[in-house]
C-alpha positions as CSV (number, residue, x, y, z in Angstrom):
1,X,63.9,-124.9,1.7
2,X,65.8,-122.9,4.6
3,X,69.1,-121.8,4.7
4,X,71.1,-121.6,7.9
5,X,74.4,-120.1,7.9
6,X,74.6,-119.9,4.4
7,X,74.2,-123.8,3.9
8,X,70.6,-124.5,2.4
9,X,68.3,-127.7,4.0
10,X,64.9,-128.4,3.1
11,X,64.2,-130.6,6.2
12,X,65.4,-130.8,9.6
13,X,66.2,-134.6,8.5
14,X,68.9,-132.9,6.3
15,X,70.3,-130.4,9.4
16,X,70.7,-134.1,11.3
17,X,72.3,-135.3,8.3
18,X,74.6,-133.0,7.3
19,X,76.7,-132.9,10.8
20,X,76.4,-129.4,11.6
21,X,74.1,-130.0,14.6
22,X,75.8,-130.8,17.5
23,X,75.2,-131.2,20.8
24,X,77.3,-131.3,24.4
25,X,77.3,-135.0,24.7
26,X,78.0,-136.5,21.1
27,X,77.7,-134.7,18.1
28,X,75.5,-137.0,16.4
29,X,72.7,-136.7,18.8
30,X,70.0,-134.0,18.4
31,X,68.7,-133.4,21.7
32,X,65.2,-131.7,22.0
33,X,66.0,-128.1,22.4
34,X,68.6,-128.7,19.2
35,X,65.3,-130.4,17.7
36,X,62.6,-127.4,18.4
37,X,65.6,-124.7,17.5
38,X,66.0,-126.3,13.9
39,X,62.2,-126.5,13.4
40,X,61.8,-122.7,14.3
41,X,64.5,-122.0,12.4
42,X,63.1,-123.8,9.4
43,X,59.6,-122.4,10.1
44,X,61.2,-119.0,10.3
45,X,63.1,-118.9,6.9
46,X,61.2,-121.1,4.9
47,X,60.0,-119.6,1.2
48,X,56.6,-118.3,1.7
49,X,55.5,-119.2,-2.1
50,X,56.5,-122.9,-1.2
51,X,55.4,-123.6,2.5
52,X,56.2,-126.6,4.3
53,X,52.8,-129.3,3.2
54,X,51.4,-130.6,6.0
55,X,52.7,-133.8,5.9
56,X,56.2,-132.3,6.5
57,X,55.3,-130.7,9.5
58,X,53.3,-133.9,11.0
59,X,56.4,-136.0,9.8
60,X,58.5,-133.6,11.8
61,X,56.2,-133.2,15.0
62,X,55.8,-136.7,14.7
63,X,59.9,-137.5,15.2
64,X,60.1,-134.7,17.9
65,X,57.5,-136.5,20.1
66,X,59.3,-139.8,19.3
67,X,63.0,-138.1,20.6
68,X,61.2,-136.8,23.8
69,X,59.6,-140.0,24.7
70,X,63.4,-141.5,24.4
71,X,64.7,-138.9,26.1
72,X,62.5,-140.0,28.7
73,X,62.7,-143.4,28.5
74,X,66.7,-143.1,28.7
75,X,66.1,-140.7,32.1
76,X,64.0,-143.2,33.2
77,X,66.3,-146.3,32.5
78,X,69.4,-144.3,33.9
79,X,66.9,-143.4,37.5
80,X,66.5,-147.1,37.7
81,X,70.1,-148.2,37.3
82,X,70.8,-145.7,40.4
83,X,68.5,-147.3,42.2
84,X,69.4,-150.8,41.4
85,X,72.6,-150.5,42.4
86,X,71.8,-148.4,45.6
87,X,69.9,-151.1,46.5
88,X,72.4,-154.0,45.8
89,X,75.4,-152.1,47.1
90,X,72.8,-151.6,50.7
91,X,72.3,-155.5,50.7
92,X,75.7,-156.4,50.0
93,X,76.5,-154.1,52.8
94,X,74.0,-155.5,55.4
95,X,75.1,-159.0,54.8
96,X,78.6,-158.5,54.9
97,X,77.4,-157.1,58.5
98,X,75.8,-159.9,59.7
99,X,79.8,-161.1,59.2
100,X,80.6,-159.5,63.0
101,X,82.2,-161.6,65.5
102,X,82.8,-164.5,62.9
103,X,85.9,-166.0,62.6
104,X,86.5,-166.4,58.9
105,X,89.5,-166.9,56.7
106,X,90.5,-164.3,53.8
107,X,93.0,-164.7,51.5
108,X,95.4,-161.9,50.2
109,X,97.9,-161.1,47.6
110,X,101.4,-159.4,48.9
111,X,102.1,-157.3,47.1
112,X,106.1,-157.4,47.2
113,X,106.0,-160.8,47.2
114,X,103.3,-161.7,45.3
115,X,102.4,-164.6,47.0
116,X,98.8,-165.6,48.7
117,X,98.6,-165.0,52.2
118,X,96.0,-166.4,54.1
119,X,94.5,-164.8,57.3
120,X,92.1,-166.6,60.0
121,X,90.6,-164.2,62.3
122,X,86.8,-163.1,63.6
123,X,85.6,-159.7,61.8
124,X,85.5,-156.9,64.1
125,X,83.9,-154.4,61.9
126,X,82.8,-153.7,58.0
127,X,83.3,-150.2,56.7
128,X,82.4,-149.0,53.2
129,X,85.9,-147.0,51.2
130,X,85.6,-145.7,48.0
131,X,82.3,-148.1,47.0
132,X,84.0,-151.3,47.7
133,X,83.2,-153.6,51.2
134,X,85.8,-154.5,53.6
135,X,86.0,-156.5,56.6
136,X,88.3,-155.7,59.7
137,X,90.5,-158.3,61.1
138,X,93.0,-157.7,63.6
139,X,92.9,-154.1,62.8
140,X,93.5,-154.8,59.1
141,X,90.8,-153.9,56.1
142,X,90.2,-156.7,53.7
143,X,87.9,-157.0,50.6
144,X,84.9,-159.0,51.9
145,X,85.7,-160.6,48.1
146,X,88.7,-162.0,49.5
147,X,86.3,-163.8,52.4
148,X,87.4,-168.0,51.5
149,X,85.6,-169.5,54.1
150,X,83.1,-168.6,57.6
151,X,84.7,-171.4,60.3
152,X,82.2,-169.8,63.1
């Protein structure tokens, strides 16, 4: 049995249970560092006449390795989604250059008329504005989304 701030637990399973661990990003989440503090903790006040058996502390060492090895799975996972969408953002980007010096027709919304608008004209350049891909006709950006049809 330990007793933290006046509150008594006999496991860290408790601690987790009982809300008062928290960490920065939700507070139902025990990170590792909260994990290792609260078995320390435990270890430190624990009743010498009635040590923690063996099967406690395998228990706990046990579900500490388990929260590391999905802490690094989930670093892992988040790397990859980086990448992935690096990558797709690069090849959108590279096709929507190989768009140069076609003559293609967009279609766009007015936006103080609402109505559809559509524009025929060859793409002179694609640039890359806050993550999205655009095409420059005449001067004008447009949303290579907006790109209806490639006449040449």
């Amino acid at each position: 049995m330990s007793t933290v701030e006046g509150t008594s637990y006999s496991s860290v399973e408790d601690i987790r249970n009982s809300g008062n661990a928290t960490t920065k990003t939700n507070k139902n989440e025990l990170t590792t560092d909260d994990f290792l503090s609260l078995l320390v903790t435990e270890l430190q006040y624990q009743d010498p006449t009635e040590p923690m058996e063996n099967s406690q502390m395998m228990s706990q060492m046990t579900e500490y390795t388990s929260l590391q090895q999905s802490d690094q799975l989930t670093k892992t996972i988040e790397n990859l989604n980086t990448s992935i969408s690096s990558l797709i953002n690069y090849q959108q980007f590279s096709q929507a250059g190989q768009l140069i010096g076609k003559e293609v027709t967009v279609e766009q919304t007015n936006s103080e008329s609402e109505e559809v608008e559509t524009i025929t004209g060859k793409i002179e350049k694609v640039d890359l504005s806050d993550g999205n891909i655009n095409v420059v006709i005449d001067g004008e950006s447009y949303s290579v989304a907006n790109i209806q049809e490639i006449l040449s």
